[in-house]
Backbone bond lengths (Angstrom), bond angles and torsions (degrees), N, CA, C in turn:
res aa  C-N    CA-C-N  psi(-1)  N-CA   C-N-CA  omega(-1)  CA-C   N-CA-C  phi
1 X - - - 1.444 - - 1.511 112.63 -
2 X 1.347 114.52 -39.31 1.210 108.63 162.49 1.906 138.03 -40.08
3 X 1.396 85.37 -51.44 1.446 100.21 -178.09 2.324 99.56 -53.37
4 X 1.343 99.54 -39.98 1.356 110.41 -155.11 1.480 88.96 -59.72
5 X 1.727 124.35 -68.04 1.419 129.44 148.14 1.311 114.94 10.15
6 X 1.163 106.86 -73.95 1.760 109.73 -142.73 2.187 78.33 -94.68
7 X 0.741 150.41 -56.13 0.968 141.63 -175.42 1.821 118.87 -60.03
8 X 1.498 104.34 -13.44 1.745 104.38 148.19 1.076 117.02 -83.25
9 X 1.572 106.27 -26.98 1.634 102.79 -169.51 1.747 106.30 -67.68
10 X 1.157 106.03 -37.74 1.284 122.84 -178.91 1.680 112.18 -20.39
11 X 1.952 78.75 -74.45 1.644 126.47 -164.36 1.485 92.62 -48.28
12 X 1.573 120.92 -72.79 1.545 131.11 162.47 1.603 120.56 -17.52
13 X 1.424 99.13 -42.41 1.526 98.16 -175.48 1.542 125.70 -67.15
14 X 1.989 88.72 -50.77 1.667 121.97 169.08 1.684 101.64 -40.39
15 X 1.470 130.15 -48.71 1.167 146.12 -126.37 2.018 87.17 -102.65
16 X 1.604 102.67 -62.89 1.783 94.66 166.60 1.438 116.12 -56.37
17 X 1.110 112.99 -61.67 1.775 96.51 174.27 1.617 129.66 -52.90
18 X 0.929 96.90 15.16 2.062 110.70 -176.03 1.590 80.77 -116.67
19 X 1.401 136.44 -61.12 1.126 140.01 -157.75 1.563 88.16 -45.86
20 X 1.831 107.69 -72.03 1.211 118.97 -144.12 1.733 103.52 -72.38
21 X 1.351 117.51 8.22 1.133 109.57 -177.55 1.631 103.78 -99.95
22 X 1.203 119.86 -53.19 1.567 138.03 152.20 1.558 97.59 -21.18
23 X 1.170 121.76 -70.65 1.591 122.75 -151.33 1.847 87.18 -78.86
24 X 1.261 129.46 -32.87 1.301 115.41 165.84 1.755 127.95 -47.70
25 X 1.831 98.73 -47.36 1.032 80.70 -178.58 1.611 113.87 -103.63
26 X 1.018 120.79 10.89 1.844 124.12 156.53 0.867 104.52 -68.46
27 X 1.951 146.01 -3.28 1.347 127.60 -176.73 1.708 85.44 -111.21
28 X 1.285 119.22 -34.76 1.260 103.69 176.95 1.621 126.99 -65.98
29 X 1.389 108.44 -33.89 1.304 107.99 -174.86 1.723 100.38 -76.79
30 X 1.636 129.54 -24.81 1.409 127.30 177.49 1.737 111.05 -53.42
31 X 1.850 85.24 -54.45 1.698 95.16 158.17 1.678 127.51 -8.04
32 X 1.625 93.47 -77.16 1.279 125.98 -152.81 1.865 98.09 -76.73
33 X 1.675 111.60 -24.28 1.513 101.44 -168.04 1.445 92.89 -98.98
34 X 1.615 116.61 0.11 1.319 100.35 179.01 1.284 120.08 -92.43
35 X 1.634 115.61 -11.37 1.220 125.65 178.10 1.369 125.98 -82.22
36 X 1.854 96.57 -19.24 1.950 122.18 -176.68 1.410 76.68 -89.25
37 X 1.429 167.14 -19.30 1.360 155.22 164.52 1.223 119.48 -75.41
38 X 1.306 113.81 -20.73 1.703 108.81 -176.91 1.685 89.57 -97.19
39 X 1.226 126.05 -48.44 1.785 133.78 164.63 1.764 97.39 -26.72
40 X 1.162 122.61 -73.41 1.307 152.09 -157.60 1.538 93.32 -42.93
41 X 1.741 120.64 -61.39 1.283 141.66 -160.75 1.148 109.95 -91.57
42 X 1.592 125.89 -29.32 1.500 109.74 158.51 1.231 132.24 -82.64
43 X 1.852 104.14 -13.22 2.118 108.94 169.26 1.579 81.54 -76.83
44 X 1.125 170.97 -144.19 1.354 170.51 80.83 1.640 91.57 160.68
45 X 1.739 118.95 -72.47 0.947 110.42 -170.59 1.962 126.46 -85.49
46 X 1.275 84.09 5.64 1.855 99.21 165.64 1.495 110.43 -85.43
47 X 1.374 120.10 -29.16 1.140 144.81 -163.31 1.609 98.13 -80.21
48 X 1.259 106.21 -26.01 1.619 111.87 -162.23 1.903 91.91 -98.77
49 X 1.413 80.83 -45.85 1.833 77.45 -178.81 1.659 121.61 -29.51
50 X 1.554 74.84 -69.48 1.690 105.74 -179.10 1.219 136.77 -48.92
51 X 1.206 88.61 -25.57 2.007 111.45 168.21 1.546 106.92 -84.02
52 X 1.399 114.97 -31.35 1.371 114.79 -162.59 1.740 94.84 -95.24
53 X 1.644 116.74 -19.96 1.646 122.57 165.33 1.538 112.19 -38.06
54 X 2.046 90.90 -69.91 1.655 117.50 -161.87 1.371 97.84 -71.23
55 X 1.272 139.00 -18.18 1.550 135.46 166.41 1.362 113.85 -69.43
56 X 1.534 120.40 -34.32 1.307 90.91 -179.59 1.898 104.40 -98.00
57 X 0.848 110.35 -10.05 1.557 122.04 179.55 1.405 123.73 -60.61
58 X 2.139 93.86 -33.89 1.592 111.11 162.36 1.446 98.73 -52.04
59 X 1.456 108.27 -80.60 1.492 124.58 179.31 1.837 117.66 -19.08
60 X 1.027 108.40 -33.06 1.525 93.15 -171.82 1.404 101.04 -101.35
61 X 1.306 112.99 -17.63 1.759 111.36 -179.75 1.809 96.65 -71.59
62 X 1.201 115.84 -35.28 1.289 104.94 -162.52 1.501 92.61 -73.31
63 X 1.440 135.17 -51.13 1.221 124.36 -162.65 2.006 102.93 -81.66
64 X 1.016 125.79 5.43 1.360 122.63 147.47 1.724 105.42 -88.27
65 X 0.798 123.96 -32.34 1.498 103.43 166.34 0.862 132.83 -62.56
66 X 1.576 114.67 -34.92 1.464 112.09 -176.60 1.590 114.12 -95.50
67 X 1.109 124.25 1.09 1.515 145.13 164.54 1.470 83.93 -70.54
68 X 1.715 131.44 -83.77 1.545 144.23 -156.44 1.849 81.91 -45.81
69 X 1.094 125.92 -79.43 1.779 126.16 -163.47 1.942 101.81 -43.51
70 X 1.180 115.06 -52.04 1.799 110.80 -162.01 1.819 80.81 -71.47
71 X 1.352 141.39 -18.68 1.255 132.64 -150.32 1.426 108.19 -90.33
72 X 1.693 103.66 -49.10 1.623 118.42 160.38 1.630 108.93 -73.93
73 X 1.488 135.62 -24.04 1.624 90.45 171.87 1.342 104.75 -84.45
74 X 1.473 131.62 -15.44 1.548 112.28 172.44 1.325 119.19 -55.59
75 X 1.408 124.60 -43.46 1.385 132.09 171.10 1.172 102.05 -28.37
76 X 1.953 103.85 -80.24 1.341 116.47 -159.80 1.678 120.95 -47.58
77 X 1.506 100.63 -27.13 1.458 113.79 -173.79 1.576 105.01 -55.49
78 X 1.835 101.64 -58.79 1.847 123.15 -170.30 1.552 82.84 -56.04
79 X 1.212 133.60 -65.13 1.077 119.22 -165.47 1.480 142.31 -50.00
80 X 1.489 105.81 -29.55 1.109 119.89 155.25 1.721 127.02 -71.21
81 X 1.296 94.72 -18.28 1.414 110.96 174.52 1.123 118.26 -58.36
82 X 1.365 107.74 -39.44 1.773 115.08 -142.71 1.895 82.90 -102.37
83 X 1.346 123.24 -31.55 1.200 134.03 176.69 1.458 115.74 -58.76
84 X 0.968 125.88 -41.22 1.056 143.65 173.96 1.679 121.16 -64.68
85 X 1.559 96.40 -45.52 1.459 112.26 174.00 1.627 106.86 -72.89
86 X 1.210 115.98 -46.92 1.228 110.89 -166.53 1.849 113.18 -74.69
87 X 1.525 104.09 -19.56 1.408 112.90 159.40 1.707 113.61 -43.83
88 X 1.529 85.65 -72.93 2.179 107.84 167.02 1.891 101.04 -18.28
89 X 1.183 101.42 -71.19 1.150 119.77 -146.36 1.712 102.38 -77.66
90 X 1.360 116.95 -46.77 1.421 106.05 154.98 1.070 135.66 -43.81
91 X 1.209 117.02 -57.49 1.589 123.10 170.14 1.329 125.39 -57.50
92 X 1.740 109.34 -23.92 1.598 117.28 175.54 2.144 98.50 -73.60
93 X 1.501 100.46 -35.78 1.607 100.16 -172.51 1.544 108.28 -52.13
94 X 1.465 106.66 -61.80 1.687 140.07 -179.93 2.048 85.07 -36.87
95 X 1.394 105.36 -68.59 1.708 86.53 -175.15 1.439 120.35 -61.47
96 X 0.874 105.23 -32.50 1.746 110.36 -169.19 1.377 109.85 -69.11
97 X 1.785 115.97 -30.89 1.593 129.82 171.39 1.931 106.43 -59.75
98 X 1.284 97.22 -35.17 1.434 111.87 -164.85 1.605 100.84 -79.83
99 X 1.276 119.10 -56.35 1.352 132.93 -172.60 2.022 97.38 -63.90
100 X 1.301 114.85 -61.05 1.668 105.33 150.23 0.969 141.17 -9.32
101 X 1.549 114.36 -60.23 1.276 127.01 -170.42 1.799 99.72 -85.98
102 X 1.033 121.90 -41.19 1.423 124.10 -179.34 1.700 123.53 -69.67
103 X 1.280 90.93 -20.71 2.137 101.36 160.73 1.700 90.96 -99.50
104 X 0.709 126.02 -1.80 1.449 112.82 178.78 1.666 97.58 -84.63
105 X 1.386 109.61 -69.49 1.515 113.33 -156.82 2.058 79.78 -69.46
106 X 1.167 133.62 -71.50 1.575 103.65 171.43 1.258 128.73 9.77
107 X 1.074 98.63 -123.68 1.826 112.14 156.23 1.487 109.35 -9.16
108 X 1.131 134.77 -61.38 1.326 117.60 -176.39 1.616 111.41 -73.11
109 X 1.415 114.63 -30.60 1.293 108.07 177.92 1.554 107.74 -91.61
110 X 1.402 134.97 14.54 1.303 136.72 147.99 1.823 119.76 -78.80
111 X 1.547 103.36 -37.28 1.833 110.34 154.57 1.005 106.39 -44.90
112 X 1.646 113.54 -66.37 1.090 93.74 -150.63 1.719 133.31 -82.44
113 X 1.650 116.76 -2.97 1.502 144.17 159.01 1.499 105.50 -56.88
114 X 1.590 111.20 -30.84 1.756 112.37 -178.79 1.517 104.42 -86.67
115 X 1.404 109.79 -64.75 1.620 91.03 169.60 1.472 129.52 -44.79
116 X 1.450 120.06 -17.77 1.465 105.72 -170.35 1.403 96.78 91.26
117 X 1.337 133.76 -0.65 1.991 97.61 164.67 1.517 91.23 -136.86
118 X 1.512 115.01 116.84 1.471 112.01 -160.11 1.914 75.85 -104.87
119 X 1.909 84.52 157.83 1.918 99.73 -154.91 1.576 102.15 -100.37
């Protein structure tokens, strides 16, 4: 009976050192998922950053855009402005060249009624 004993005891023993090897590496692999969890939670909260970066980064592109759009139709507006004026103002030159020329040839054809040989 002895032998039977010591040959459970054995089996028992074989059986804790399987335990204690198991429970070694279930603490190692807990280890290992606790460290892929703290990994996990700091890509997570970079992740959050970065979203909360490109959100406000959307945000300011849009309000530089819409500054750049009210910025070009004011342009376009002055621009049409000044187009417009300089139309004015051509056409005032064009008369004034015309009105020129007509005291011009005047005047010369008033000389020339005073001298006696009208042109």
């Amino acid at each position: 009976q002895i032998e039977t004993y010591q040959a459970q005891l054995d089996e028992m023993q074989a059986k804790c050192e399987q335990f204690d090897s198991v429970s070694a590496d279930l603490g190692k692999s807990q280890g290992d998922m606790a460290s892929l969890q703290l990994q996990y939670e700091s890509l997570d909260a970079d992740l959050g950053k970065s979203k909360s970066e490109l959100d406000d980064l959307q945000k300011r592109y849009d309000e530089l855009d819409g500054k750049s759009d009210r910025i070009n139709n004011k342009n376009e507006k002055e621009l049409q402005d000044v187009r417009v004026q300089l139309g004015k103002v051509t056409k005032e030159s064009e008369s004034n060249k015309k009105d020129s020329k007509r005291s011009k040839d005047q005047l010369l054809d008033v000389k020339g009624h005073a001298s006696g040989n009208p042109v």
